[in-house]
Each structure stands twice: as structure tokens, then as C-alpha cells.
C-alpha positions, 0 to 999 in steps of 0.5 A, a space after each residue: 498525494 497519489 491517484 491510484 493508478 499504478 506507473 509501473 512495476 519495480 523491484 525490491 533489490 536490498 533490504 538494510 537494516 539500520 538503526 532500528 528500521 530498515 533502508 530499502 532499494 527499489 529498482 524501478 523498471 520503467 518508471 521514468 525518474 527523470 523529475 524525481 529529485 531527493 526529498 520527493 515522494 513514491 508509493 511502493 505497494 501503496 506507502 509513501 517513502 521519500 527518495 533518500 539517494 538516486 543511483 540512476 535506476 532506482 531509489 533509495 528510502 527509509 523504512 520506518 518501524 511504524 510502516 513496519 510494524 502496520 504494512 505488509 512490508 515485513 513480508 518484502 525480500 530481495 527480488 519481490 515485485 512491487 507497484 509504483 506510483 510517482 505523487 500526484 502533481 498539478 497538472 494530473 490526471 486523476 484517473 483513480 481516487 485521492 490516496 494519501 499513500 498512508 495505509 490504514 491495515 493489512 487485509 488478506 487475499 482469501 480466493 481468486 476465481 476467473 471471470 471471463 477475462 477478469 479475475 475476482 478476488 475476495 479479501 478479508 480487511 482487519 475488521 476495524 477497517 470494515 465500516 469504511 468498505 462500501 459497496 461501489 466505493 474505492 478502496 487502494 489495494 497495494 496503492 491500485 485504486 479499485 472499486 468494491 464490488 460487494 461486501 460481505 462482513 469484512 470480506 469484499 470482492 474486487 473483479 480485476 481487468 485484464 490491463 490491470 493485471 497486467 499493469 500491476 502485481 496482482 496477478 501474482 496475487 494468490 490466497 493467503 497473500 498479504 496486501 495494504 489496504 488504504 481506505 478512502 480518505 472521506 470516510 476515514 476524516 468523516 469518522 474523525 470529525 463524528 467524534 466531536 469532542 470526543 476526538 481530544 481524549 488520548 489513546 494509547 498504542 505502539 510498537 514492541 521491540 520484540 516484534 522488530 525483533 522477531 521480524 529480524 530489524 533488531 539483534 537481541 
């Protein structure tokens, strides 16, 4: 679990591809890995990966081809910036909200505007994710804990301060820019729990091999 408050901002060093998916070094700037032993949990623009190897200024995960296929990691190479967060522990402040670090789907930045000393942007959720964005409710944004400002449809409105700015990669955050949303974890088990009976019936879905490999993770 995280609280949405971003620690520091790394970088994405190397992207392997290995045995289908992908292993990933994130160099990790300021963030103090002096607790962080291997097995340990990090969310890297809001997904949770586990420390799989410390070389001393970063870490090594795996990247699974679900997190692929339903993250906005497929867009990540060699020098993008990310935002970072260690899990929560015990004693913590949670200065956001809970965050499971699991993301829910890929929302699209599609304006920013200056306000005073803020910026607002406008992002357009997947909409299956739209009934779970309420006015004034919280919603994770590259793992940033941010609160919803209004609503429109599947589109919403967040008015970003300055330390957050500058505490974050938002503010290289342009239109048409690729972000993780995760929504907030009551509504998402209140939905869940709505379904009755109902939630014991199958469905089906999955991942394709041809969007792996169009993504360059598999060779044809």
C-alpha cells in the first residue's frame, strides 16, 4: 500500500526485454534506499514493482505483461523521468489517500492552463473508470494523490500547486500525454460488493500476443 505522496522523482536507466515481459532499472535520485531490501515494494508512476536487485542508486523489477498491456509503461524509454514512492509502513504519515498501487487504466492529459500560480489540467479517463471520479473525490495520477475538482463526463479537472510541480513529473505534463489513473479503493470494492451474487459469474479477457509484439517485448 501507498499514500500518494510522491518521495522523489527517478529515472528509467534500461528497458530489458526478458522472456516475454520486460526488466526495468530505475535510478532513484533522491529517494533514500537505505530500508529497502529485495522483495520490497516501489511505485514507479503509481504501479507497484518489487525490488528484484539494488545496485546502490536504483533498483531493479520486473515488469509484467499485464502491467504492460494495462499501464502507460509501454510508452516508457531509457531517460523518461518518473514519480516515486516507497510503501506505506506503520508508523506513516498518510498525507494522501490509500493506494494500492494497482492501476485501474490509462487516462490522457487533454489541456493545461495557468491559474495564478497553479496549473489545471483536464484529463479524459477510459470510460469504464468514469463512474468512479466524483467531484472533491481522490483519484492517483502517476501514483500523485490528487483531489478532483469537477467533473465532466469522463473528463476532470485537477489544479495542480506549485511544490507539487515541483515535487513531481507533472509539470512536463503536456496534451496528449499518457498517465495511470488509479481510482479510489472504496468506490472500486463498493462496486464489487454491489454485485451480489452476480460477482461469482466468469468473464473473460486477456492479453494478445500481437500487442506485445507490436510493442516490441516479443520477436515475431
Amino acid at each position: 500500500m501507498f499514500t500518494g505522496i510522491i518521495e522523489a522523482i527517478g529515472t528509467i536507466r534500461a528497458l530489458t526485454p526478458k522472456g516475454g515481459d520486460v526488466r526495468v532499472l530505475v535510478e532513484t535520485g533522491k529517494l533514500d534506499l537505505g530500508d529497502v531490501k529485495l522483495g520490497d515494494s516501489i511505485a514507479v508512476n503509481g504501479v507497484c514493482l518489487t525490488a528484484v536487485e539494488l545496485p546502490g542508486n536504483g533498483f531493479w523489477a520486473d515488469v509484467s505483461r499485464e502491467t504492460l498491456a494495462r499501464t502507460a509503461f509501454i510508452d516508457f524509454k531509457a531517460g523518461s523521468k518518473v514519480n516515486l514512492e516507497k510503501a506505506l509502513t506503520p508508523t506513516s504519515r498518510l498525507g494522501g489517500h490509500l493506494v494500492s498501487g494497482h492501476v485501474d487504466g490509462v487516462g490522457e492529459i487533454v489541456s493545461r492552463e495557468e491559474n495564478a500560480r497553479a496549473v489545471q489540467f483536464r484529463i479524459r479517463a477510459p470510460r469504464e473508470l468514469a463512474k468512479y471520479i466524483a467531484f472533491k473525490g481522490s483519484i492517483t495520477v502517476d501514483g500523485t494523490s490528487l483531489t478532483v475538482n469537477s467533473v465532466n463526463g469522463a473528463e476532470f479537472e485537477l489544479t495542480i500547486v506549485p511544490h507539487t510541480l515541483a515535487e513531481t513529473i507533472m509539470a512536463d505534463y503536456w496534451p496528449g500525454r499518457q498517465v495511470n489513473l488509479e481510482v479510489d479503493l472504496l468506490a472500486r470494492y463498493l462496486e464489487r460488493l454491489l454485485q451480489g451474487d452476480k460477482a461469482a459469474e466468469p468473464t473473460s479477457g486477456g492479453i494478445s500476443e500481437g500487442f506485445l509484439a507490436e510493442h516490441g517485448y516479443l520477436k515475431n
